[in-house]
C-alpha positions in Angstrom: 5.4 -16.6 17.7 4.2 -16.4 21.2 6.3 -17.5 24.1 5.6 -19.1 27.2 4.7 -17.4 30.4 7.0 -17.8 33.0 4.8 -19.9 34.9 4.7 -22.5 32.2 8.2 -22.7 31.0 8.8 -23.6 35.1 6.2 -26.8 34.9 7.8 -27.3 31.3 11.2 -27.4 33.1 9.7 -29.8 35.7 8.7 -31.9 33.5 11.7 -32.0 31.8 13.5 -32.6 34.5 11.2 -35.5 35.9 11.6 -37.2 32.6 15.2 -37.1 32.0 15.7 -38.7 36.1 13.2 -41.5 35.1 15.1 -42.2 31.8 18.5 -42.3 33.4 17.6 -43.7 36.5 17.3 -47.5 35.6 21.1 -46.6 34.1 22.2 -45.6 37.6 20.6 -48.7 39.1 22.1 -51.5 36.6 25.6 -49.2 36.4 25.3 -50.1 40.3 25.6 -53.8 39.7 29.0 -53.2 37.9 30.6 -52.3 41.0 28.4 -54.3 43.9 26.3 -56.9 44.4 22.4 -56.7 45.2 21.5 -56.8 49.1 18.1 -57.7 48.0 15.8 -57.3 45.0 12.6 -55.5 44.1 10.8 -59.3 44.4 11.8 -59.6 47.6 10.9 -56.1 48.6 7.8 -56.3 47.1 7.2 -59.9 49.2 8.6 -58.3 52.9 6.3 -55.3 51.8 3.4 -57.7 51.8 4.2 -59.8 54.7 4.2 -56.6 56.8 1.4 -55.1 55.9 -1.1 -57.5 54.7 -2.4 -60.3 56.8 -1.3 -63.3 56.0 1.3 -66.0 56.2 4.6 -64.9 56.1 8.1 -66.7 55.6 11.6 -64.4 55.3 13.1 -64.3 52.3 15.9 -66.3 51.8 18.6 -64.9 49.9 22.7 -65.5 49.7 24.5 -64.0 47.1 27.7 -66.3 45.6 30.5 -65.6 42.9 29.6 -67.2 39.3 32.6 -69.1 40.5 31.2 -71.0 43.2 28.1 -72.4 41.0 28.1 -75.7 39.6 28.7 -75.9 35.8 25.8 -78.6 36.0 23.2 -75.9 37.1 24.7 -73.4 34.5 24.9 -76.1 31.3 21.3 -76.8 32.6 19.6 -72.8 32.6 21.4 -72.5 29.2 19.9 -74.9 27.6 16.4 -74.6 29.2 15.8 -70.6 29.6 17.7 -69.0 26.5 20.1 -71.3 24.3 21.2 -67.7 22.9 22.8 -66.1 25.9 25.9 -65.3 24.5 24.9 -64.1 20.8 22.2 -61.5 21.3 22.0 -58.5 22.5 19.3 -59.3 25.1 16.4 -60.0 22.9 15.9 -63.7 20.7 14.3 -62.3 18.1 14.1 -65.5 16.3 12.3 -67.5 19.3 9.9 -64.6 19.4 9.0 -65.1 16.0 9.0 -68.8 16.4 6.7 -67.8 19.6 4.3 -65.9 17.5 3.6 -68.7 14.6 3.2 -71.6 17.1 0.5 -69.6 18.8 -1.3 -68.4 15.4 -1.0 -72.3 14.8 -2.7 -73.3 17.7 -4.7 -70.6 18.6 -3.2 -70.6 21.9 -1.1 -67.5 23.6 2.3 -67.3 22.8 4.8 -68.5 25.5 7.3 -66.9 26.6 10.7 -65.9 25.1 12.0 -64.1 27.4 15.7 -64.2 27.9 18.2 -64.5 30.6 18.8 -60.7 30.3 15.0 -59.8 30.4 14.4 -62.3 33.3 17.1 -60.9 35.0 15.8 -57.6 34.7 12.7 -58.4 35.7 14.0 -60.6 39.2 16.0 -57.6 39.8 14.3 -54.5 39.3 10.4 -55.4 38.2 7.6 -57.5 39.6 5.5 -60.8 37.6 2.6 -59.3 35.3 1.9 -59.5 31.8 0.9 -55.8 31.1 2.7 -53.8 28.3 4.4 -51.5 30.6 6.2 -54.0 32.6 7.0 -55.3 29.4 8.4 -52.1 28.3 10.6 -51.5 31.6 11.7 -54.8 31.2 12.8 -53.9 27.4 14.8 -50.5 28.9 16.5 -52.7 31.6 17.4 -55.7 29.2 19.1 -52.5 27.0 21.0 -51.3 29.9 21.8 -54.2 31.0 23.5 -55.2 28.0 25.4 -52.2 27.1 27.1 -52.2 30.8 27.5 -55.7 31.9 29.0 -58.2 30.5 28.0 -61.3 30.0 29.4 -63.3 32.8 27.9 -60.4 34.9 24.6 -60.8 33.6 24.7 -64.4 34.2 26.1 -64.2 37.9 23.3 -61.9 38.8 20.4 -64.2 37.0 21.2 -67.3 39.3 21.4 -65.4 42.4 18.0 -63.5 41.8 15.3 -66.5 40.3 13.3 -67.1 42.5 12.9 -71.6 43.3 10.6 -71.1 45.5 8.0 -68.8 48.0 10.7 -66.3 49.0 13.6 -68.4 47.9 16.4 -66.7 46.0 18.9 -67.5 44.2 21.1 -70.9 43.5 22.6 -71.0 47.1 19.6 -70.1 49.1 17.7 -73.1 46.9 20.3 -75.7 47.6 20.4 -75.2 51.3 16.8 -74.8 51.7 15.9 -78.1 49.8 19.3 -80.1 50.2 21.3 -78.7 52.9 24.3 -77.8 51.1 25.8 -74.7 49.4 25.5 -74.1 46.0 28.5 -75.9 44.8 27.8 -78.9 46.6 25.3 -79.9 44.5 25.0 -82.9 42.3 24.3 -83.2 38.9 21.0 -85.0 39.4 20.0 -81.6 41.9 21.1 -78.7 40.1 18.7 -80.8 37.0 16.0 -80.6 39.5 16.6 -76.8 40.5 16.1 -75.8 37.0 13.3 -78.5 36.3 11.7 -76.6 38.4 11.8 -72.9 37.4 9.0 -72.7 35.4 7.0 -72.6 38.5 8.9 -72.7 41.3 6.3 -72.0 44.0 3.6 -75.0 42.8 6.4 -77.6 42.1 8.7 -79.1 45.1 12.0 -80.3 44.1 11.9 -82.9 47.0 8.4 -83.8 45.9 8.5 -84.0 42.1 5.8 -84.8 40.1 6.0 -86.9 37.0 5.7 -84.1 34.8 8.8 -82.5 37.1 11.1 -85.5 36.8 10.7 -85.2 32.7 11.8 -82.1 32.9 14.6 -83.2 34.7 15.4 -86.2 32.9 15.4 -83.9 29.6 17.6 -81.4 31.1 20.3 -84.1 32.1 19.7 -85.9 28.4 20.9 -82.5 26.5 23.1 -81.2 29.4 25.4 -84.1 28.1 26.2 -82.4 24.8 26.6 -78.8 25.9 29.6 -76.7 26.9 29.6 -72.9 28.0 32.3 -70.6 26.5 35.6 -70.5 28.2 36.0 -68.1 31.2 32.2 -68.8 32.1 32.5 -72.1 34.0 33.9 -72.7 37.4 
């Protein structure tokens, strides 16, 4: 059987090497959040990056991190039951609203929508960048995994509302409600923290102090069903 030449079995090594740091690496990052909070986010890196060095408009991001705590059980009733009415039984992937994804667009003959959970979008607001390719996708799968095989839960769900973005280079629940209302996070009344999440979908077209008619259903549905949900114990304020 004929061995490598040294020269190889070094580049083989390398490789190695390089491989193993890029498989553990997204570990380190979320093992990180166990212990402290994020001073900013790839998003908003990826936004300063582009305000400094491309010519063109440019607001600060606006970003203030707050304790799960501190958030409104209105605003957190409200994500659950729009982004991912699954939170706290999966393991970071709805398998059955993907498949329910999949039939309504063979159906229609329209693309899927999205299924994402609050695990995957919070992988993605924290470590990724918007895109539809397969390999976002498939960083976005590693994180999720990560993600929910070190954090808990409650973790998970603190760092989601403090990274979504509600606007051009607005962060999180606190940064929205002082930018739009003028009060901290959990200030906020039942009828705003409705609008907040009305508004997610597409946070950079849609104003919250503007709504449109289509905005205000959203809202209106998300305070109708709000009525009749309640998050586990030990996850509300």
């Amino acid at each position: 059987m004929k061995t490598l030449n040294p020269m190889a079995r070094q580049w083989l090594k390398r490789v190695l090497i390089v491989v193993c740091v890029s498989l553990l690496f997204p570990a380190v990052q979320v093992g990180l959040l166990w212990l402290f909070n994020p001073p900013n986010t790839m998003p908003m890196l990826l936004r300063w990056c582009n305000g400094k060095f491309v010519s063109a408009p440019y607001q600060p991001n606006h970003f203030q991190f707050v304790t799960l705590n501190t958030v409104p059980t209105n605003f957190l009733v409200a994500v659950f039951i729009t982004e991912d009415r699954h939170f706290f039984e999966h393991w970071g992937f709805d398998w059955g609203e993907i498949q329910k994804s999949r039939e309504e667009a063979r159906a229609s003959s329209k693309p899927a929508r999205g299924a994402s959970t609050i695990t995957q979008q919070c992988a993605r607001s924290l470590f990724l960048w918007q895109g539809r390719s397969w390999f976002r996708k498939g960083l976005e799968a590693y994180y999720t995994i990560w993600m929910e095989l070190l954090l808990s839960k409650k973790r998970i769900l603190e760092l989601y509302v403090n990274a979504i973005e509600l606007g051009d280079g607005i962060y999180g629940v606190d940064a929205a409600a002082q930018k739009y209302y003028g009060v901290s996070a959990d200030k906020l009344t039942r009828e705003q923290a409705a609008m907040l999440v009305a508004i997610m979908p597409n946070p950079k077209q849609w104003n919250p102090n503007q709504p449109s008619e289509r905005v205000l259903k959203r809202q209106a549905m998300v305070l109708e069903r709000a009525e009749f949900v309640r998050l586990p114990a030990g996850i509300a304020p």
